[in-house]
MDTraj code that builds the backbone (N, CA, C; nanometers):
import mdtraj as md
import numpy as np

residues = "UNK UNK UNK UNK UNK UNK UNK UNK UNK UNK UNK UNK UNK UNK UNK UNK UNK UNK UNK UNK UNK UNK UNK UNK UNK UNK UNK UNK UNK UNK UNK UNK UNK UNK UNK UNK UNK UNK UNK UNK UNK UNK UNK UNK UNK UNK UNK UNK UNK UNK UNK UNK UNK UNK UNK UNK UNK UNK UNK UNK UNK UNK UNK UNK UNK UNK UNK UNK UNK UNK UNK UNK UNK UNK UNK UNK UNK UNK UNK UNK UNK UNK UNK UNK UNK UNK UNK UNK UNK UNK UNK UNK UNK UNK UNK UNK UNK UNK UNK UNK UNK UNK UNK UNK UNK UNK UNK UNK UNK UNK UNK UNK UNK UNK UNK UNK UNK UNK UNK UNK UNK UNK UNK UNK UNK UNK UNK UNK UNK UNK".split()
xyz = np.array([
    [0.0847, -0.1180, 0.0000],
    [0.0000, 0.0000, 0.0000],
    [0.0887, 0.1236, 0.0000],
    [0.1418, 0.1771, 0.0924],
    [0.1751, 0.3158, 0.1132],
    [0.2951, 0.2867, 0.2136],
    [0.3803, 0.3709, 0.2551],
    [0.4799, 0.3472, 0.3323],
    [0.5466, 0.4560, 0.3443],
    [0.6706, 0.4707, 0.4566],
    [0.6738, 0.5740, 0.5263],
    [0.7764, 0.7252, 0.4872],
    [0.8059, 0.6413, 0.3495],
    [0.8912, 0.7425, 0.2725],
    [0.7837, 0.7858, 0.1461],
    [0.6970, 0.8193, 0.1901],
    [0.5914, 0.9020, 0.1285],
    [0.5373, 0.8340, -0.0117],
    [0.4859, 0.6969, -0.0638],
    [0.5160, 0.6452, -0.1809],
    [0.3806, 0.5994, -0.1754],
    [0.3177, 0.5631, -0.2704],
    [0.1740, 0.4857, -0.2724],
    [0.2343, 0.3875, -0.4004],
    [0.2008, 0.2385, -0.3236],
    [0.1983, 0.1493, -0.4435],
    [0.1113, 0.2039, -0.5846],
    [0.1647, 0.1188, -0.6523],
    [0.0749, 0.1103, -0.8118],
    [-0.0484, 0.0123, -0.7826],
    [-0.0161, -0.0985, -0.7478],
    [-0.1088, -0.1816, -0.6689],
    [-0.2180, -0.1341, -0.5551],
    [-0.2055, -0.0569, -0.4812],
    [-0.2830, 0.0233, -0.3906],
    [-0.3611, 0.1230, -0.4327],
    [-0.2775, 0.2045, -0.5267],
    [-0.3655, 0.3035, -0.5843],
    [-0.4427, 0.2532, -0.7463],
    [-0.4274, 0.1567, -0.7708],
    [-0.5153, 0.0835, -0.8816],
    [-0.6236, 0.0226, -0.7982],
    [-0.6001, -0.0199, -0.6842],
    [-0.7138, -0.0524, -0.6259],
    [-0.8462, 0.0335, -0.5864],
    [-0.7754, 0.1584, -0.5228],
    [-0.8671, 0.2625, -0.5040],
    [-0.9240, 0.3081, -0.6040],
    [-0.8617, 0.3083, -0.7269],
    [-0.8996, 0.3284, -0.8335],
    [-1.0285, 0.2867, -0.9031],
    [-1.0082, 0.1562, -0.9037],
    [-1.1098, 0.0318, -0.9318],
    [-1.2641, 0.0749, -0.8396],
    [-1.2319, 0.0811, -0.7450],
    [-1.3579, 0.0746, -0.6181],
    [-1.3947, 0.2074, -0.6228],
    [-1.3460, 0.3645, -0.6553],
    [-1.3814, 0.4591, -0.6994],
    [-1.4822, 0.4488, -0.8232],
    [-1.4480, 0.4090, -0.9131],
    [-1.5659, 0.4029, -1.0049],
    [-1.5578, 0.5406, -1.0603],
    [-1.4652, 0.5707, -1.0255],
    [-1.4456, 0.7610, -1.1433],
    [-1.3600, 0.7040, -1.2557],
    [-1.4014, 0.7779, -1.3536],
    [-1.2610, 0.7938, -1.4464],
    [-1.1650, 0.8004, -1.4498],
    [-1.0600, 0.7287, -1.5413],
    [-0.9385, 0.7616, -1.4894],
    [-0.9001, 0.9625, -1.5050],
    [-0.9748, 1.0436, -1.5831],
    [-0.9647, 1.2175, -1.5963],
    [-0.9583, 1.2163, -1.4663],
    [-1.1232, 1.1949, -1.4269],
    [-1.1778, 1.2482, -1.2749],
    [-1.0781, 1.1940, -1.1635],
    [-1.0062, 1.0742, -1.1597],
    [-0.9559, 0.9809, -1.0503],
    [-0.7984, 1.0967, -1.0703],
    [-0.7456, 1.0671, -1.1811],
    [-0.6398, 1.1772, -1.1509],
    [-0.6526, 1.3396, -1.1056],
    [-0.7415, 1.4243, -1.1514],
    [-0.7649, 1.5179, -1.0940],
    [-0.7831, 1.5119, -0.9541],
    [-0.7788, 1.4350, -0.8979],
    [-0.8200, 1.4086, -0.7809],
    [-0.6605, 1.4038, -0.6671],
    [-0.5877, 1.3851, -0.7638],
    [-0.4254, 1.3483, -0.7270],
    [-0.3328, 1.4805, -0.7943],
    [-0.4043, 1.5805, -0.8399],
    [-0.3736, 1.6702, -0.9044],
    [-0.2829, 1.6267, -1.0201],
    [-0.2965, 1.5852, -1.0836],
    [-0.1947, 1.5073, -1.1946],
    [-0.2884, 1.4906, -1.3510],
    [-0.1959, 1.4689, -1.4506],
    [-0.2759, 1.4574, -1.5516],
    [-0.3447, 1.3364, -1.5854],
    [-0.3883, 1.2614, -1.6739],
    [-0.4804, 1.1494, -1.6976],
    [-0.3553, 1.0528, -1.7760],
    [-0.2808, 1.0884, -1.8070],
    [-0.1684, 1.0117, -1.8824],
    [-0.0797, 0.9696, -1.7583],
    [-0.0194, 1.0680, -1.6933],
    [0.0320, 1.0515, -1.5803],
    [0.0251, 0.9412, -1.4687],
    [-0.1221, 0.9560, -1.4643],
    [-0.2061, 0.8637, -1.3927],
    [-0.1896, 0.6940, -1.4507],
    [-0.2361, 0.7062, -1.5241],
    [-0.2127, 0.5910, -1.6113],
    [-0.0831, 0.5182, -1.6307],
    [0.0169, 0.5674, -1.5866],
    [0.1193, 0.5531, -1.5737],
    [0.1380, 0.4805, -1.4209],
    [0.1034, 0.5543, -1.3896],
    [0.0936, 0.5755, -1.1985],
    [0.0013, 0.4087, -1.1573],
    [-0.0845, 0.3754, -1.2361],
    [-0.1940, 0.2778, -1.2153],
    [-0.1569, 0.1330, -1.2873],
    [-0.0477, 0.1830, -1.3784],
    [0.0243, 0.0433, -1.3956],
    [0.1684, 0.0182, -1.3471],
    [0.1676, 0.0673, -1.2120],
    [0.3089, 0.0213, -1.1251],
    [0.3810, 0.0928, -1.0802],
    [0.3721, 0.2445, -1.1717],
    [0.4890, 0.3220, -1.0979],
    [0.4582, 0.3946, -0.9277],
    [0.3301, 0.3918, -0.9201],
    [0.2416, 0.4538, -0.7916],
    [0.3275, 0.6160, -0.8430],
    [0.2797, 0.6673, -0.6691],
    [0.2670, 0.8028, -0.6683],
    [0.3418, 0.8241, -0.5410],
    [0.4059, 0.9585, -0.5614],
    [0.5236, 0.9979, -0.4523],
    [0.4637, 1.1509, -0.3864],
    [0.5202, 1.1462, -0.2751],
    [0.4871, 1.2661, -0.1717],
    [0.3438, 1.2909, -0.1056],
    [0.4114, 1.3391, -0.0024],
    [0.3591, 1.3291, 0.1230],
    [0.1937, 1.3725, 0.1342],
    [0.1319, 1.4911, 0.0857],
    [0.0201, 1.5253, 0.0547],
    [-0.0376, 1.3941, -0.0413],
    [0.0001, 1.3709, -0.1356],
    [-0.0601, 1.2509, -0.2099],
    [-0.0742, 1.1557, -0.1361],
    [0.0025, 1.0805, -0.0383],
    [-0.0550, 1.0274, 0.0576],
    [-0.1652, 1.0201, 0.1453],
    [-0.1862, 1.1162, 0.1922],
    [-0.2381, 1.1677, 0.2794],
    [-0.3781, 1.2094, 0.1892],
    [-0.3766, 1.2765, 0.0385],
    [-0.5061, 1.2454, -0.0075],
    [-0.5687, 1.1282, -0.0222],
    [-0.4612, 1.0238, -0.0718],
    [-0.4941, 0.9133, -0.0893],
    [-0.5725, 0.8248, 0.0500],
    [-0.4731, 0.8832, 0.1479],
    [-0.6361, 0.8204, 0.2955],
    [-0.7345, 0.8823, 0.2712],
    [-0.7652, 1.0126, 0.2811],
    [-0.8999, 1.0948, 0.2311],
    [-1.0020, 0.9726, 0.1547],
    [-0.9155, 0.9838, 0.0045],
    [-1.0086, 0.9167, -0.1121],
    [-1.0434, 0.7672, -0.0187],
    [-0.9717, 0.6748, -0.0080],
    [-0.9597, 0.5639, 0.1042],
    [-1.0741, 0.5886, 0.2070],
    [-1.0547, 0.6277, 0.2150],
    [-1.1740, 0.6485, 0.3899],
    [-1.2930, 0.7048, 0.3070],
    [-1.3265, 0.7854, 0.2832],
    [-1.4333, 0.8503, 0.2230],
    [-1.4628, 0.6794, 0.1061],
    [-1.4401, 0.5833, 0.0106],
    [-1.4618, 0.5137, -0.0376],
    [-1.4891, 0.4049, 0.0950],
    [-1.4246, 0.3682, 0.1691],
    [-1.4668, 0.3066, 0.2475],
    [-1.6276, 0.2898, 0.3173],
    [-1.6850, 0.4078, 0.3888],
    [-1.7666, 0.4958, 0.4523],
    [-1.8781, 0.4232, 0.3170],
    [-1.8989, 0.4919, 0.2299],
    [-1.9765, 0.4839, 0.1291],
    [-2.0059, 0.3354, 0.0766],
    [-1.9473, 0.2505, 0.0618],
    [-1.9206, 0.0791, 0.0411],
    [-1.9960, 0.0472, 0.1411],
    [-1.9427, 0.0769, 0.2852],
    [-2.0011, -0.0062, 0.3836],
    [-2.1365, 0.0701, 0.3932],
    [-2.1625, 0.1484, 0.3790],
    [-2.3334, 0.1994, 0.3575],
    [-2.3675, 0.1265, 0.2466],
    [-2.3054, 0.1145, 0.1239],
    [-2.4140, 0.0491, -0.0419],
    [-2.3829, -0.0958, -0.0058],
    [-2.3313, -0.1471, 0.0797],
    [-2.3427, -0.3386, 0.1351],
    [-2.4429, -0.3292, 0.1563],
    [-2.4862, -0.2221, 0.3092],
    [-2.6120, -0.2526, 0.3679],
    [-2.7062, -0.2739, 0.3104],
    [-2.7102, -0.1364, 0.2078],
    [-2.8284, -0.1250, 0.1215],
    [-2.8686, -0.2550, -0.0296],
    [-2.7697, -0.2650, -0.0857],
    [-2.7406, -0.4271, -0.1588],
    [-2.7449, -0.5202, -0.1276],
    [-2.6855, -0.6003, -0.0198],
    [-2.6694, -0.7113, 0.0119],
    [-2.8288, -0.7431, 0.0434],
    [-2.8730, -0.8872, 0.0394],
    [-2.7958, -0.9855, -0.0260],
    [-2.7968, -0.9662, -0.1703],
    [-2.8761, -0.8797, -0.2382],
    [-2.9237, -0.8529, -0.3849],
    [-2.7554, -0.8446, -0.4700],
    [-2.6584, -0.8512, -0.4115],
    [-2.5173, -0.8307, -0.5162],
    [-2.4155, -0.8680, -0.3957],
    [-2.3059, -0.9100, -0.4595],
    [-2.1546, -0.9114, -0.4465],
    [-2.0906, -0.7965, -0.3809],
    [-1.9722, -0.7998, -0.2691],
    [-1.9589, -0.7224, -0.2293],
    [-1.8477, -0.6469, -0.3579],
    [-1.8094, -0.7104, -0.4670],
    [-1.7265, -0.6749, -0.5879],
    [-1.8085, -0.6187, -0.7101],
    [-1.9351, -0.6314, -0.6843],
    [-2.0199, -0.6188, -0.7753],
    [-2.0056, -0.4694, -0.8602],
    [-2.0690, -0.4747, -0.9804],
    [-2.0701, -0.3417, -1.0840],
    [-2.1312, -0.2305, -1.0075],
    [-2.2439, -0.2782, -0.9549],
    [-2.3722, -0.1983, -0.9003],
    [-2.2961, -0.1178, -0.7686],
    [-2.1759, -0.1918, -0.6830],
    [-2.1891, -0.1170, -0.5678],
    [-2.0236, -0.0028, -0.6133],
    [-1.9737, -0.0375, -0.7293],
    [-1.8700, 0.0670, -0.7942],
    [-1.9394, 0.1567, -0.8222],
    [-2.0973, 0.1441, -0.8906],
    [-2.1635, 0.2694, -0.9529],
    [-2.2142, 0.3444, -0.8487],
    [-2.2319, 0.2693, -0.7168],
    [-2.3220, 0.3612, -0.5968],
    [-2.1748, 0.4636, -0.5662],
    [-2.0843, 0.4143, -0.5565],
    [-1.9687, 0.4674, -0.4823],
    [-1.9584, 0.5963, -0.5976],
    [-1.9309, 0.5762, -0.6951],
    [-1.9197, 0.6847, -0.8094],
    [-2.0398, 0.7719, -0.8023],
    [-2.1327, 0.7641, -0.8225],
    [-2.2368, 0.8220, -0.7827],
    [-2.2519, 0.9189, -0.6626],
    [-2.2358, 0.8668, -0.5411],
    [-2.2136, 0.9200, -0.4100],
    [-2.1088, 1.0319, -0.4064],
    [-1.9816, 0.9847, -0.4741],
    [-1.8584, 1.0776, -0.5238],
    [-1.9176, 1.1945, -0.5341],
    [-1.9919, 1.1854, -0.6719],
    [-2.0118, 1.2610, -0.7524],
    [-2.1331, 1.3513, -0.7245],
    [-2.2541, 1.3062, -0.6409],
    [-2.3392, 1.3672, -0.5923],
    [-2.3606, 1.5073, -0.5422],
    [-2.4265, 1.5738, -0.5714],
    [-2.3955, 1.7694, -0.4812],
    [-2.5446, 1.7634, -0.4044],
    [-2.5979, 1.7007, -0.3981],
    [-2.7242, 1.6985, -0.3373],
    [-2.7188, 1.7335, -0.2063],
    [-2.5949, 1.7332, -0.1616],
    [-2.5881, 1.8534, 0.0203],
    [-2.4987, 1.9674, -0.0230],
    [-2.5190, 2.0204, -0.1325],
    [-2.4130, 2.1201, -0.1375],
    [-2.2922, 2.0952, -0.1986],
    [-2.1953, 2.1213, -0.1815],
    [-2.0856, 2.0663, -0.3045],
    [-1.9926, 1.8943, -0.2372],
    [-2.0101, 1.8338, -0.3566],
    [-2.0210, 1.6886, -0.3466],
    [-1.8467, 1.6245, -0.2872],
    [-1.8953, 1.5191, -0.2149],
    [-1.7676, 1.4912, -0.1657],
    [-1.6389, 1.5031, -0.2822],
    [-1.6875, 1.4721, -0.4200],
    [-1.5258, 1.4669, -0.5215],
    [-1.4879, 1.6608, -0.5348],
    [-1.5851, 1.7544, -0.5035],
    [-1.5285, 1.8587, -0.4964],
    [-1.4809, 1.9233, -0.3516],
    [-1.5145, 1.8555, -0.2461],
    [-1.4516, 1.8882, -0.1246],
    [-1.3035, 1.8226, -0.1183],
    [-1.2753, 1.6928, -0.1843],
    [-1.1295, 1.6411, -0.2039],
    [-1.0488, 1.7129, -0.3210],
    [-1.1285, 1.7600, -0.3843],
    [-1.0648, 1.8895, -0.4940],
    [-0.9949, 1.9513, -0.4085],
    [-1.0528, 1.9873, -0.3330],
    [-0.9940, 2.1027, -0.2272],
    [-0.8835, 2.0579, -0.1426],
    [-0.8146, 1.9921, -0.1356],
    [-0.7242, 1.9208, -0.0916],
    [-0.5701, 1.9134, -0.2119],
    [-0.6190, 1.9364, -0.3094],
    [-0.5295, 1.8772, -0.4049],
    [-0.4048, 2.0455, -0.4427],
    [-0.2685, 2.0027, -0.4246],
    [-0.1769, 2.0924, -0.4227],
    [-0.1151, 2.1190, -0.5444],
    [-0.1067, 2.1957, -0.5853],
    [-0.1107, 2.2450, -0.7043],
    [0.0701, 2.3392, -0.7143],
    [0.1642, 2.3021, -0.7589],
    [0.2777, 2.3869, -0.7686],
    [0.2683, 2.5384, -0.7840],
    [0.3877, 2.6012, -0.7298],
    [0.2973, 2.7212, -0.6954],
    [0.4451, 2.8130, -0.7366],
    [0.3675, 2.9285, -0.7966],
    [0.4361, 2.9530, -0.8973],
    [0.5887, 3.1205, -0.8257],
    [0.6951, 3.0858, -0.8233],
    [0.7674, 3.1923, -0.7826],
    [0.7766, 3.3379, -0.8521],
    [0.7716, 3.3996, -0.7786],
    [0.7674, 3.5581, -0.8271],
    [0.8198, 3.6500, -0.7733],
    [0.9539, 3.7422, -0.8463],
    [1.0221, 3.7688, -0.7678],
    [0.9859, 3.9190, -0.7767],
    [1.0356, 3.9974, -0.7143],
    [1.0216, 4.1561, -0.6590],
    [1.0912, 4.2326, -0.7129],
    [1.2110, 4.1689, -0.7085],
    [1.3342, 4.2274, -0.6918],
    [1.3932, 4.3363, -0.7611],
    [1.3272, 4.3047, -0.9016],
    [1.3408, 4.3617, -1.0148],
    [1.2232, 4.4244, -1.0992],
    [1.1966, 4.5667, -1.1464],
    [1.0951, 4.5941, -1.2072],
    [1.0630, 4.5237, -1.3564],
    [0.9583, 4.5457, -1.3817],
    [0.9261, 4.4979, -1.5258],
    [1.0518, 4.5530, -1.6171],
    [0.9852, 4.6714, -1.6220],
    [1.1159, 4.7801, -1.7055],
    [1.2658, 4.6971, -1.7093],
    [1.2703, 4.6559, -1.5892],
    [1.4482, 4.6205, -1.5922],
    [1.4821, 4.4832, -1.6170],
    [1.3751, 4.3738, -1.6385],
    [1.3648, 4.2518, -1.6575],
    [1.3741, 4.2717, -1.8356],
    [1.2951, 4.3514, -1.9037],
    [1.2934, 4.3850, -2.0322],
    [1.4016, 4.4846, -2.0833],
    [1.4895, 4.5153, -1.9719],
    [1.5985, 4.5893, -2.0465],
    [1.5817, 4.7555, -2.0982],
    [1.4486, 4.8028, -2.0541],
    [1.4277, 4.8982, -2.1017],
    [1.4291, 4.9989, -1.9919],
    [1.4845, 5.1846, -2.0633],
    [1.5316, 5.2392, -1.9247],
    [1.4119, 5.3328, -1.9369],
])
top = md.Topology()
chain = top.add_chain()
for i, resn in enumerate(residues, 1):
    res = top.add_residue(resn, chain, resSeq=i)
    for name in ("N", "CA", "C"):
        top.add_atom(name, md.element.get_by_symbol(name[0]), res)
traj = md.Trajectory(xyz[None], top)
């Protein structure tokens, strides 16, 4: 799964993947990363640093929570692997019906490189002009 030098298996996070029931677009946005990237990421290379971790319990727990509610509600009618309880989980994700939906409250989580800007120097003098 995950371990203590900040790393998420490929195996771990293909899993979450799977049981998410998002897209791979939506599932990477979610990791702030691109959809190619991801895809990359989901056949072995996993994902590095510490916030990605740490989203990755988010997504984890929040998928968890939601499963063990669509058992209750399914069982015995399906499999706990079943199609039906990936689509409740995706669904639930995706839902805004209390306001903005759990996949945009984990939006909010996601770190985004951040861009340096220095002072130091005016426009004028960056362009050479007096």
């Amino acid at each position: 799964m995950e371990n203590a030098t900040k790393h998420i298996e490929g195996d771990a996070l293909r899993d979450l993947y799977e049981r998410s029931g998002l897209s791979p677009s939506q599932f990477a946005r979610l990791f702030g990363t691109h959809e190619r990237a991801m895809v990359g990421a989901l056949t072995g290379a996993g994902l590095q640093g510490e916030w990605k971790v740490e989203q990755y319990g988010r997504i984890n727990q929040l998928i968890a929570e939601i499963e063990s509610e669509g058992i209750r509600e399914l069982t015995p009618l399906v499999a706990f692997n079943s199609p039906k309880l990936q689509e409740l989980v995706r669904t639930r994700i995706l839902s805004s019906s209390e306001g903005r939906s759990p996949f945009q409250r984990l939006l909010s989580h996601v770190a985004y490189p951040q861009q340096m800007h220095s002072s130091d120097l005016s426009v004028r003098d960056r362009l050479g002009v007096s």
